[in-house]
Wavefront OBJ file of the C-alpha trace (Angstrom):
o trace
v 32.731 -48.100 -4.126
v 32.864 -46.132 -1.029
v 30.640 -43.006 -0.605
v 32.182 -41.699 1.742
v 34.528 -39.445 -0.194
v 31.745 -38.595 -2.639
v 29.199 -37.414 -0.218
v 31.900 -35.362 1.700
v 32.772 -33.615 -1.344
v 28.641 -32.394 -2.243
v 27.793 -31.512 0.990
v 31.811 -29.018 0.607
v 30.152 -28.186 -2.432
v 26.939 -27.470 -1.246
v 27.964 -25.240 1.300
v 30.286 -23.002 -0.680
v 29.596 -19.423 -0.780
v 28.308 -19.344 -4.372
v 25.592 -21.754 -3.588
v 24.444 -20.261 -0.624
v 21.228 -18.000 -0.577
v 21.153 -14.659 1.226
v 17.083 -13.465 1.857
v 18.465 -10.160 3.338
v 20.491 -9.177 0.505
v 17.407 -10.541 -1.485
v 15.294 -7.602 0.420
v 17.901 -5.296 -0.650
v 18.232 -6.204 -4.040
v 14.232 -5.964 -3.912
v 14.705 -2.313 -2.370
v 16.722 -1.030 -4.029
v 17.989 -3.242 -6.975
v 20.226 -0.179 -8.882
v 21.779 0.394 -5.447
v 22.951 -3.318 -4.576
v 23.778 -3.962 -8.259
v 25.558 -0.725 -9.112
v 23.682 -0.489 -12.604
v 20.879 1.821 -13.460
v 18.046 -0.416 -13.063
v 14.782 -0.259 -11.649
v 13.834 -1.718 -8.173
v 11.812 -4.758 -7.787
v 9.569 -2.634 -5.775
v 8.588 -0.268 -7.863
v 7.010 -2.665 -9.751
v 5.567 -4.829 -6.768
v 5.420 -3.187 -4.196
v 3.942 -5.560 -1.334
v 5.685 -8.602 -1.250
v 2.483 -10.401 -0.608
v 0.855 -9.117 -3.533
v 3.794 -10.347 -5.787
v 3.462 -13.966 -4.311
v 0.139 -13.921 -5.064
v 0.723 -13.155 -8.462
v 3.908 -16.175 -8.896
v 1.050 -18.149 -7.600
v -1.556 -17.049 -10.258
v 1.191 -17.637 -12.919
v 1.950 -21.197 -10.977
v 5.504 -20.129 -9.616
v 6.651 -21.957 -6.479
v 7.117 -19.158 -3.902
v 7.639 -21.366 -0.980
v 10.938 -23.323 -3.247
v 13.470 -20.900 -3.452
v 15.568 -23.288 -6.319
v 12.301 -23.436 -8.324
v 11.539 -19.584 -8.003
v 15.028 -18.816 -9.150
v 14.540 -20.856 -11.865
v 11.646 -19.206 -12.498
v 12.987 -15.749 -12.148
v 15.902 -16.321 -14.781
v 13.122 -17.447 -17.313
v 11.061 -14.262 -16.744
v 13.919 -12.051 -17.170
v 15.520 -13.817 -20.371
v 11.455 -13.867 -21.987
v 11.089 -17.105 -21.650
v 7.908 -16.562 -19.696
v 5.082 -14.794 -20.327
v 4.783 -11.596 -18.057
v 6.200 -7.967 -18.775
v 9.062 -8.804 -20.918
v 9.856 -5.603 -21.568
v 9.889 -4.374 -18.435
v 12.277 -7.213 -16.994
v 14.629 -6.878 -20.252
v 16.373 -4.265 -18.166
v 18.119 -7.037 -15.882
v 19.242 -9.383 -18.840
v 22.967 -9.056 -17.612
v 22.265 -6.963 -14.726
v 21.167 -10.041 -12.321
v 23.541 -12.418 -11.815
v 22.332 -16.363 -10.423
v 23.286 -15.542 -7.059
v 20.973 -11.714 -7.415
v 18.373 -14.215 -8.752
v 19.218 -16.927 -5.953
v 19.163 -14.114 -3.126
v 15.937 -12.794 -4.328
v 14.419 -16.258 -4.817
v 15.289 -16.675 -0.557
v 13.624 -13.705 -0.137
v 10.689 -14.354 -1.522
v 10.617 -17.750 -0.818
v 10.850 -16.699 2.936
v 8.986 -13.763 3.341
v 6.016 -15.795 4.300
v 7.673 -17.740 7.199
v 8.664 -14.211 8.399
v 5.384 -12.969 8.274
v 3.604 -16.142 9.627
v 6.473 -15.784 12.790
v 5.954 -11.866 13.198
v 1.800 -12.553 13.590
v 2.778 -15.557 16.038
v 5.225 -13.506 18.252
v 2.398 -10.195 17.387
v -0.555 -12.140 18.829
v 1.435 -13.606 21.921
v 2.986 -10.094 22.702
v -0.653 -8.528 22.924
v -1.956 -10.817 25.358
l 1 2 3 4 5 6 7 8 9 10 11 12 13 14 15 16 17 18 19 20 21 22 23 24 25 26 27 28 29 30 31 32 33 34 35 36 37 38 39 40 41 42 43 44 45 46 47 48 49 50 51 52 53 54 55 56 57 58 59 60 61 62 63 64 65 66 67 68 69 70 71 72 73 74 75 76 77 78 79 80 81 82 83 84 85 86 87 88 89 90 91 92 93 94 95 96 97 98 99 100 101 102 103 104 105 106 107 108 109 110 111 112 113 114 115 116 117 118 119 120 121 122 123 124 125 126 127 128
């Protein structure tokens, strides 16, 4: 059996559009979910506010902030009540976020701690 064919056609798959993971539309759906979404929902934000303190808490609750697949994951459990957490405050997205909302925010999460790791570096070199 040649692979050939067959690994062409994941790595096609795995680079289609619907796959893919967006971190800045993730901070916007974070923002200003109602806006990005075009529903009358809530914003991530309002809820948890600093992004840091949110990570913290996935952490507490033994999410996987850094793995964006695993977050998402995590994220679709959350909202459909499958996890313990404020149910009824995430009830409001049941339908609301797609997978690729959930995927998007996932990135952002997942990468908001490389960003601010990389802002400090470039920070504390600027300021010497």
């Amino acid at each position: 059996m040649k692979l050939g064919p067959v690994v062409a056609a994941l790595a096609a798959l795995a680079a289609t559009p619907a796959l893919a993971q967006d971190a800045a539309r993730g901070a916007r759906l974070y923002a200003d979910t109602a806006q990005v979404t075009g529903r009358p929902v809530a914003a991530c934000v309002a809820c948890h506010s600093a992004i840091s303190t949110l990570r913290e808490m996935l952490t507490n609750r033994r999410g996987k902030c850094d793995d964006a697949a695993a977050l998402a994951r995590w994220l679709d459990a959350v909202i459909a009540g499958a996890q313990p957490g404020a149910v009824g405050a995430k009830a409001q997205y049941r339908g609301v976020l797609k997978p690729k909302d959930l995927r998007d925010l996932a990135a952002y999460i997942a990468c908001t701690r490389q960003a601010a790791a990389s802002a400090a570096i470039v920070g504390g070199s600027m300021s010497r």
